[in-house]
C-alpha positions in Angstrom: 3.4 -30.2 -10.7 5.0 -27.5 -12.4 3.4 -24.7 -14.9 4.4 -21.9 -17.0 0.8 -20.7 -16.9 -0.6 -17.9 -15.1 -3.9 -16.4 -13.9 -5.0 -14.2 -16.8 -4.5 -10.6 -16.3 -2.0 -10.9 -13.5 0.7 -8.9 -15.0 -0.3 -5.6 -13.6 -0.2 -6.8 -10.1 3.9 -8.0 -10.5 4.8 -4.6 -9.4 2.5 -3.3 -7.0 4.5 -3.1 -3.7 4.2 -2.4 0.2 4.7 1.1 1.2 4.9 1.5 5.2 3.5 5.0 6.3 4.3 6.1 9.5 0.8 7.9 11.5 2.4 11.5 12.6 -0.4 11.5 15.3 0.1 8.2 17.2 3.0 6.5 15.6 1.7 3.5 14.1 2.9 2.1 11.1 0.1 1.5 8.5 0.6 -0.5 4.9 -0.2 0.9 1.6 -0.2 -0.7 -1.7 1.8 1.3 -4.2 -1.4 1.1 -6.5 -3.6 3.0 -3.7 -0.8 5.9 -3.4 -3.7 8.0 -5.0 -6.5 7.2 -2.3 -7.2 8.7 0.9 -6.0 6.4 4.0 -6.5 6.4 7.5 -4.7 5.3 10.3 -6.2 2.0 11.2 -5.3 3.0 15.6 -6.9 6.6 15.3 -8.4 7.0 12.0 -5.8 10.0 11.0 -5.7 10.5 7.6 -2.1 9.2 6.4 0.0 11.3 4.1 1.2 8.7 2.1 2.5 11.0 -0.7 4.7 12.2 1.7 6.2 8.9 2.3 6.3 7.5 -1.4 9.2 10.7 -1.5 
């Protein structure tokens, strides 16, 4: 089966992307959704908070 139809409202999620981010305590490499650049994030290994700005650059 084959539609043209779509979820409604699904059109602001076509561009959100993956952003790794690097932990410059322990190394890990944590995702980020572009749409989350705002937020604070912590390492998920030692719960440093990420500088994610820094790697959107």
């Amino acid at each position: 089966m084959n539609t043209t139809q779509h979820c409604p409202g699904h059109e602001p999620f076509k561009s959100i992307q993956p952003i790794e981010v690097t932990c410059k305590k322990c190394g890990t490499v944590n995702e980020v959704f572009s749409d989350e650049v705002e937020k604070t994030h912590t390492c998920r290994s030692c719960k440093e908070i990420l500088d994610v700005k820094k790697a959107t650059r």
